[in-house]
C-alpha positions in Angstrom: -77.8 49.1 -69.6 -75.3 47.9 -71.9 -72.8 50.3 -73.5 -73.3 51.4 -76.7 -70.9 49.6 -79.5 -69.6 53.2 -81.0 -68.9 54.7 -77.9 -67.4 51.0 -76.7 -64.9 50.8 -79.5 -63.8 54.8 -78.9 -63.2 53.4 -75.2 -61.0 50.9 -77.0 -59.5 52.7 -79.6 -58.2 55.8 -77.0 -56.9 53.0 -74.1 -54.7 50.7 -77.0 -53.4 54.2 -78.3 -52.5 55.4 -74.2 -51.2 51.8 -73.6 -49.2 51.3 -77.3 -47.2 54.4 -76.0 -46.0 53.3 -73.0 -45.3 49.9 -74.2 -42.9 50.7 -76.9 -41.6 53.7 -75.0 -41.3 52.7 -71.4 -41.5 49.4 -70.3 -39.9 48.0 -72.9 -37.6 45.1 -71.7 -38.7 45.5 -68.3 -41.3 43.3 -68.6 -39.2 40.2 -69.9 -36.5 40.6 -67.2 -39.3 40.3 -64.5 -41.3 37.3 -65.3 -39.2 34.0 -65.0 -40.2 31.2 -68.0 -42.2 27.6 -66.7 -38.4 26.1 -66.7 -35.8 25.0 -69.0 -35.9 22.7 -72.6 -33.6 21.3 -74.7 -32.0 23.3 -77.2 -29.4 21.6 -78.9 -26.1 19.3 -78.4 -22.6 20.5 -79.4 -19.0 19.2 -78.9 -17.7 19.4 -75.6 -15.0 22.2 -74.6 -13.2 22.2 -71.5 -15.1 23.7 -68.9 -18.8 22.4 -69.1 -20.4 20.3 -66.6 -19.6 16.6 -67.4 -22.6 16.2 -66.1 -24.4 17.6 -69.0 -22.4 15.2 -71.6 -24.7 13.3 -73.4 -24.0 10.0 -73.6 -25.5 8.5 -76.7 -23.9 11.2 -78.9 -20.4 11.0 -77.7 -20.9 6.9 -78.1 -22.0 7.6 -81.9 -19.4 10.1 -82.3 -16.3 9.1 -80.6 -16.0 11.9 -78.5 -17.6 13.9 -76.2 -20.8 16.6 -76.9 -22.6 18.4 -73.9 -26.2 18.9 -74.2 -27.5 23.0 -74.2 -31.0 23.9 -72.1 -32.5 27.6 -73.0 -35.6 28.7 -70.5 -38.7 27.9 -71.6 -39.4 31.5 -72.5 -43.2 31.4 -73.4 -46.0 32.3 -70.8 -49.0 32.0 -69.9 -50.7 35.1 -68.6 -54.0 35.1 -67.4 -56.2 38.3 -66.3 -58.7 37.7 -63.8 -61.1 40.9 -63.5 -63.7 41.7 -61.2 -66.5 43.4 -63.0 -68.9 43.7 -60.1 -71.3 46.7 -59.6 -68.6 48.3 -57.7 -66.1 48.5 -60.3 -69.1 50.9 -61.9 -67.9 53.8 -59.3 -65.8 56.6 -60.4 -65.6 59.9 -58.9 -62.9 61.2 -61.5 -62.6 60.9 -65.5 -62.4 57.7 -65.2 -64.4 54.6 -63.4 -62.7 51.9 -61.6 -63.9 49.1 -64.8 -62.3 51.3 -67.3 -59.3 51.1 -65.6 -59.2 47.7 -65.0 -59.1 47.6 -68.4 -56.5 50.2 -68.9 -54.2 47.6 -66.5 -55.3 44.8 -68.5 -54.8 45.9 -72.0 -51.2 47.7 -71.0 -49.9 44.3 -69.4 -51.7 42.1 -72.2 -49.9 44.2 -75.1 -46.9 43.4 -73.0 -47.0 39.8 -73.1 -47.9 39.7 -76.7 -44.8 41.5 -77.6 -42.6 39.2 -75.7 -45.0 36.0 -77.7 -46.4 35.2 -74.5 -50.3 33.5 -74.2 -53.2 35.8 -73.0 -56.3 34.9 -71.0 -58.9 36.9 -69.3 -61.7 35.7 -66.6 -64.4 38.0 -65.8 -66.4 37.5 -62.5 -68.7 39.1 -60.1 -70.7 36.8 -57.7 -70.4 34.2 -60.4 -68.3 33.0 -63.7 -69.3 35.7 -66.1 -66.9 34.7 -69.1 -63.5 32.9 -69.5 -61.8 33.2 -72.3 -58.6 30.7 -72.7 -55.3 32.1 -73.3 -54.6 33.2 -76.7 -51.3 34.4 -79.0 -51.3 37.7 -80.6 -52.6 41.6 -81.0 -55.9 40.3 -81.7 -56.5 38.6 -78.2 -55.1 41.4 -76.3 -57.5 43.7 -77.8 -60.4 41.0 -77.5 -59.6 41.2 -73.8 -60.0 45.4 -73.5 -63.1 45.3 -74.9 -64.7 42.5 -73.2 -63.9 44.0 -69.7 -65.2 47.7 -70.2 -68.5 46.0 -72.4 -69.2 44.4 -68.7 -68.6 47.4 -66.6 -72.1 47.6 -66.2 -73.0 44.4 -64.5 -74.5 45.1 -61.2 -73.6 41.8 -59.2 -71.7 41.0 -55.9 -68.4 40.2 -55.5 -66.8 36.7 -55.0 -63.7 36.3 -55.4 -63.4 32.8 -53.7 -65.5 31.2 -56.3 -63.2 32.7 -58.8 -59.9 31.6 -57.7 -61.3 27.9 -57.3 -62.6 28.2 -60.9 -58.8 29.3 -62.1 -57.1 26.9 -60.5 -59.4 24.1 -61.9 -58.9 24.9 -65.1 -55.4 26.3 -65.4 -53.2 22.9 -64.4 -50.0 24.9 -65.6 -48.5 27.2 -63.5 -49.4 30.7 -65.2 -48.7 34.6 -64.0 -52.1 35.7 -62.9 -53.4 39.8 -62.3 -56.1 39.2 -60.3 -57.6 43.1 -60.4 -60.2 44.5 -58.3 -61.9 46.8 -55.4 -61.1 43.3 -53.3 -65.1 44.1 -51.6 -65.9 40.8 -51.0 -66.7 37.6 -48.6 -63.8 36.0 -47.0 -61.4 34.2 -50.1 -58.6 33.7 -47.6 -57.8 29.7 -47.9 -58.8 30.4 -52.0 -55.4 33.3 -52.3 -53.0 31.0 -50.4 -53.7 28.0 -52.5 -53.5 29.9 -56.1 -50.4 31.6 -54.5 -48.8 28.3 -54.2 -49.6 27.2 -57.4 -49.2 30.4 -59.9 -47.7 33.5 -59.9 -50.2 36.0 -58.6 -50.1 39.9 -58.6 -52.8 41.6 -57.2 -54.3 45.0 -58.3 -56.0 46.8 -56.0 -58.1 49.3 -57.8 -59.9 51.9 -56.1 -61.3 55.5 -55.8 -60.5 58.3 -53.8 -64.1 58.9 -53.0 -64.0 55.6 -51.5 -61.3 56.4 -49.1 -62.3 60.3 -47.7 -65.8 61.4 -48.0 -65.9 65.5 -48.6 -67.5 67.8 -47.0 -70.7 67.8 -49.1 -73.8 67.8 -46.9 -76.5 65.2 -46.9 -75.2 62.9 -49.6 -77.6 60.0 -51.2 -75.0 57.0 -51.6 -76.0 53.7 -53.4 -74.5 50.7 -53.3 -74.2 49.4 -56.6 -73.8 45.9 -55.5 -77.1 45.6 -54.3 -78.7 49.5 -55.1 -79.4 50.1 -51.5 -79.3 53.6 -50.7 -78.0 55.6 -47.9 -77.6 58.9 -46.5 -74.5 60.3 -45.3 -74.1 64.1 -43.1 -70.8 64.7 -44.7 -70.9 67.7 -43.2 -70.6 65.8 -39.9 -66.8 65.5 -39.0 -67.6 62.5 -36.9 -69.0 60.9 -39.9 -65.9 61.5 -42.0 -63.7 60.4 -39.7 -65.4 57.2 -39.1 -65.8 56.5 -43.1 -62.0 56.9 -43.1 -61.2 55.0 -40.5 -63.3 51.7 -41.7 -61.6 52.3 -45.3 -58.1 52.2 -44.2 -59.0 49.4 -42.3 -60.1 47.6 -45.0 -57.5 48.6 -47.0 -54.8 47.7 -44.0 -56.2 44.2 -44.1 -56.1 43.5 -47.8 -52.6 44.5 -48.2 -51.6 42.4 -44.8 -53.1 39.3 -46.7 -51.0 40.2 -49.4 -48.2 40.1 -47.2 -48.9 37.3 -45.6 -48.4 34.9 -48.9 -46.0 37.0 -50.7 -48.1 38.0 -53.0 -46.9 41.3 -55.2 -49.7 44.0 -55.6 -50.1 46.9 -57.4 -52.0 50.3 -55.9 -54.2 52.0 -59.1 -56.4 55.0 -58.4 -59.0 56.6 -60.4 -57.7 60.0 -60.0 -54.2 59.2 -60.9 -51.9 57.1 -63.4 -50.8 53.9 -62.4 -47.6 53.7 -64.7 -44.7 54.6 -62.2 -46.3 52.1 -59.4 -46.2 49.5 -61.8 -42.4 50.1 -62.9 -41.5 50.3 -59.4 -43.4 46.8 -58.9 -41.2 45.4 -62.0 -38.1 46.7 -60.6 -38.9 45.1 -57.3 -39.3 41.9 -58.7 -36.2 42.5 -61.2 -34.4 42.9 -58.0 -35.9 39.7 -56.5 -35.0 37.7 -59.4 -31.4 38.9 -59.4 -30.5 37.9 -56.2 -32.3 33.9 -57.1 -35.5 34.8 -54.5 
């Protein structure tokens, strides 16, 4: 049932005013200090001094002028950042005030507002089992905010996951290398081989979204659960401890192996629960990749 277009643009309204905040209060700067440019361009020639690189004297110059100028380089500053949100039936669940599709779009709109400020480009792919929408990157407020309300007016697409299919669509239409968020519940068929190649080629952070509920069952009796990938239903004896330990074993599995693949291709993630804020996980992830970029890793 699609969300009604009030109730849609409260949603919107109430997540730019939360994110604004924290944008112009906390992370300000800490986002440009963490995300290199695509490399350096010319900026401008000036007389040589003693000192500079010889190697950077430009010829033709110091032949027109009779002595020597130096050509200057500044980093190629602008970005390209492009979301890539998983609006499957899963991202529907939330056990808290909040589902995991609304925040999603909480990460999205707080990083996209973000880049804006710092004149960077903003794109946003929404998939399930298939290409739902992509919408190119973008300049300016207006795009950011284009991008909040497209994911939480597709929360409540009930599809599969694939992320695979997704990652093969972004890399063959995004030939630049670009930062890419790739946020989601990560519930889907093997995308292995998919990851390592986009690593390779972009800057990916992964955020793995999720809800407590998924992780612990309570203690709750006989519980109807559906799944709303595929509305199957099942019923759970929460009540059984057997029962909950199993369901918490198999989730912290899954969970172990996610975050091993991350590992595995160096990929930086970001942990967001439903029941919590995600603010202090994310400036820890900045400041670890502040760090990184310090030291020339």
């Amino acid at each position: 049932m699609p969300i009604d277009t009030h109730e849609l643009m409260k949603q919107v309204s109430r997540i730019r005013v939360f994110t604004n905040k924290i944008v112009n209060e906390q992370l300000s700067g800490e986002y440009l200090s963490v995300f290199k440019g695509q490399g350096i361009e010319f900026d401008e020639v000036r007389e040589y001094v003693p000192g500079d690189d010889i190697r950077a004297i430009d010829w033709n110059v110091t032949a027109r002028m009779g002595h020597p100028f130096v050509k200057r380089f500044c980093e190629e500053r602008e970005l390209t950042i492009i979301f890539m949100v998983d609006i499957s039936g899963s991202q529907c669940f939330g056990s808290k005030t909040k589902s995991k599709a609304e925040l999603a779009a909480e990460i999205t709109c707080l990083l996209a507002l973000s880049a804006i400020k710092n004149q960077d480009k903003v794109g946003l792919l929404l998939f399930s089992d298939r290409i739902e929408k992509f919408i190119p990157p973008r300049k300016g407020r207006k795009a950011a905010i284009r991008l909040v309300r497209e994911v939480l007016a597709a929360a409540e697409t009930r599809r599969n996951t694939n992320i695979a299919s997704a990652l093969r669509f972004i890399n063959n239409v995004q030939k630049r290398k670009a930062v890419i968020f790739l946020i989601s519940d990560f519930i889907s068929p093997s995308y292995t081989n998919e990851l390592r190649v986009t690593a390779k080629r972009h800057d990916v952070i992964c955020c793995y979204v999720y809800d407590p509920l998924e992780k612990t069952l309570p203690t709750a009796g006989i519980m109807e659960i559906e799944d709303p990938e595929t509305g199957e239903l099942y019923f759970l004896d929460t009540d059984c401890e057997q029962t909950r330990k199993i369901f918490k074993e198999k989730a912290e599995q899954e969970e172990k192996e996610i975050k091993d693949l991350f590992t595995r291709f160096k990929i930086d993630h970001l942990n967001a629960s439903t029941d919590k804020t995600f603010i202090d996980d994310l400036r820890k992830l900045f400041h670890k990749r502040q760090l990184r970029v310090s030291h020339g890793r």
